[in-house]
KEKE-3310 file (N, C-alpha, C; in steps of 0.2 Angstrom, whole numbers, plus 5000, padded with zeros to 4 digits):
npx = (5438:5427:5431:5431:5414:5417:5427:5423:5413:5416:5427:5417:5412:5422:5427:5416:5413:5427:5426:5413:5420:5429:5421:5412:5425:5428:5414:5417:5427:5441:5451:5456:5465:5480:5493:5495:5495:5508:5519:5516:5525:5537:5537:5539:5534:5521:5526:5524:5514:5519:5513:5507:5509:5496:5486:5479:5461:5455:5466:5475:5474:5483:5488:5489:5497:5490:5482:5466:5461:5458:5445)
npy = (5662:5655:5644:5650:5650:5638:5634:5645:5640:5628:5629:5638:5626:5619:5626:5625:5615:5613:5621:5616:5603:5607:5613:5602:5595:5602:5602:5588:5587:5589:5596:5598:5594:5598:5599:5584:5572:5576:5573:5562:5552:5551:5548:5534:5519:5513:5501:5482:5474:5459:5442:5428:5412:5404:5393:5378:5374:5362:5346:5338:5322:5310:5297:5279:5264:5253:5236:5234:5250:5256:5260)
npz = (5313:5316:5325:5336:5340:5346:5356:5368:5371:5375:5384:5393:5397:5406:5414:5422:5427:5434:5446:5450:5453:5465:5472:5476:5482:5493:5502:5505:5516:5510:5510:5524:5534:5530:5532:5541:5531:5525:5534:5540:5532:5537:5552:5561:5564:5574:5588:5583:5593:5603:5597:5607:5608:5605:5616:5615:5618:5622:5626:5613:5608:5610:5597:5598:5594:5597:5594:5591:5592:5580:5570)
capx = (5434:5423:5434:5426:5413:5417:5430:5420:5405:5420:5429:5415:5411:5427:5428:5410:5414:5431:5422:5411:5425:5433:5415:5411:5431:5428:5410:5421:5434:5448:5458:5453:5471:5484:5498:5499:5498:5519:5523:5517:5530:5542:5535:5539:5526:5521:5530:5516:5513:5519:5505:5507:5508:5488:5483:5473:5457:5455:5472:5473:5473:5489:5488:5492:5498:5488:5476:5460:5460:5456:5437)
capy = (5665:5651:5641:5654:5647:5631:5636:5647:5635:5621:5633:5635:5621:5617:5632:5625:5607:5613:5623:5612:5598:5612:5614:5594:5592:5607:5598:5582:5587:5587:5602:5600:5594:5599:5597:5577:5570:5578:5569:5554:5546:5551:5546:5529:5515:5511:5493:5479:5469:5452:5439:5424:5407:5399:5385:5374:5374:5355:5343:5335:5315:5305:5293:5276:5258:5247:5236:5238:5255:5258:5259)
capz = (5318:5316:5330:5343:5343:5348:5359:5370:5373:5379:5389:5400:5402:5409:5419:5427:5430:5438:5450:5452:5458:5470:5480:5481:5487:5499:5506:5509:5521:5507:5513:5531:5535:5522:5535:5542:5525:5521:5539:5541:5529:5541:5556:5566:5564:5580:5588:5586:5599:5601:5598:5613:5603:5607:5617:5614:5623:5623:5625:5608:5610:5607:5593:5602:5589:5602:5589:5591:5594:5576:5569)
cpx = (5428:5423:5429:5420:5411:5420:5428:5415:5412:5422:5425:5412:5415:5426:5421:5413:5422:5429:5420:5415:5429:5425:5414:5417:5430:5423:5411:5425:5441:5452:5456:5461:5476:5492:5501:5501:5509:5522:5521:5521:5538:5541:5536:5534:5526:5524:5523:5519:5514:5516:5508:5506:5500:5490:5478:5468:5455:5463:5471:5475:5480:5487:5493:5493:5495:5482:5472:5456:5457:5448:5438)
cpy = (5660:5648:5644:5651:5640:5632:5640:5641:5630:5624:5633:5631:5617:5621:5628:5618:5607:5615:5617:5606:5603:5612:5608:5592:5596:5603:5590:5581:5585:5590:5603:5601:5594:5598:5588:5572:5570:5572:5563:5548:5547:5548:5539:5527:5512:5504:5489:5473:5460:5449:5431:5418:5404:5393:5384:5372:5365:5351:5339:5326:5315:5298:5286:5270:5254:5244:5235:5243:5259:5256:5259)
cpz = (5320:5324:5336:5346:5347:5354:5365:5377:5381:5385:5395:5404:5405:5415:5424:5431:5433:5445:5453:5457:5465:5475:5480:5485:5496:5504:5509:5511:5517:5508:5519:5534:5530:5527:5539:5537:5523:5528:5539:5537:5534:5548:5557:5565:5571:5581:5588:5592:5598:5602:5603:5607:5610:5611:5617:5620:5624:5623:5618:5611:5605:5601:5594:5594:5592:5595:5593:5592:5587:5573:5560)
residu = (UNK:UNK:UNK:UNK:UNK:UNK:UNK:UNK:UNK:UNK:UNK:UNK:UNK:UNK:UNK:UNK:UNK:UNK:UNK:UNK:UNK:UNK:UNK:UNK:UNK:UNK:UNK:UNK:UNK:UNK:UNK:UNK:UNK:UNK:UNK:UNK:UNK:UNK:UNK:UNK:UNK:UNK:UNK:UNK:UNK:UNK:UNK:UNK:UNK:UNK:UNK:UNK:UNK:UNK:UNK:UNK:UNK:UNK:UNK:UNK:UNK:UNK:UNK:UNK:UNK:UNK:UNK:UNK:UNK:UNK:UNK)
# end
């Protein structure tokens, strides 16, 4: 009988701090949408866009063998 009260005390403090987690999920839109969650793994990923190869805002300079052209 002892166990009681041990068991008792614990218990509510389970029962509170579960609550408890159920009102802060509810104050931050956790069950807002319970329906796109299941879909969206079915769902098609949108196509990405193809990215254009860059040019270069400047011409890069050729690399000449002429001597003197080296510093």
């Amino acid at each position: 009988m002892n166990i009681l009260l041990v068991l008792i005390p614990v218990t509510l403090l389970v029962i509170v701090v579960a609550v408890a987690l159920f009102f802060w999920a509810v104050n931050h839109q956790q069950f807002d949408d319970l329906d796109s969650p299941a879909v969206l793994p079915l769902m098609d990923e949108p196509p990405t866009p193809t990215a254009e190869p860059e040019t270069p805002a400047e011409p890069i300079a050729k690399e000449t063998d002429q001597p003197g052209t080296h510093l």
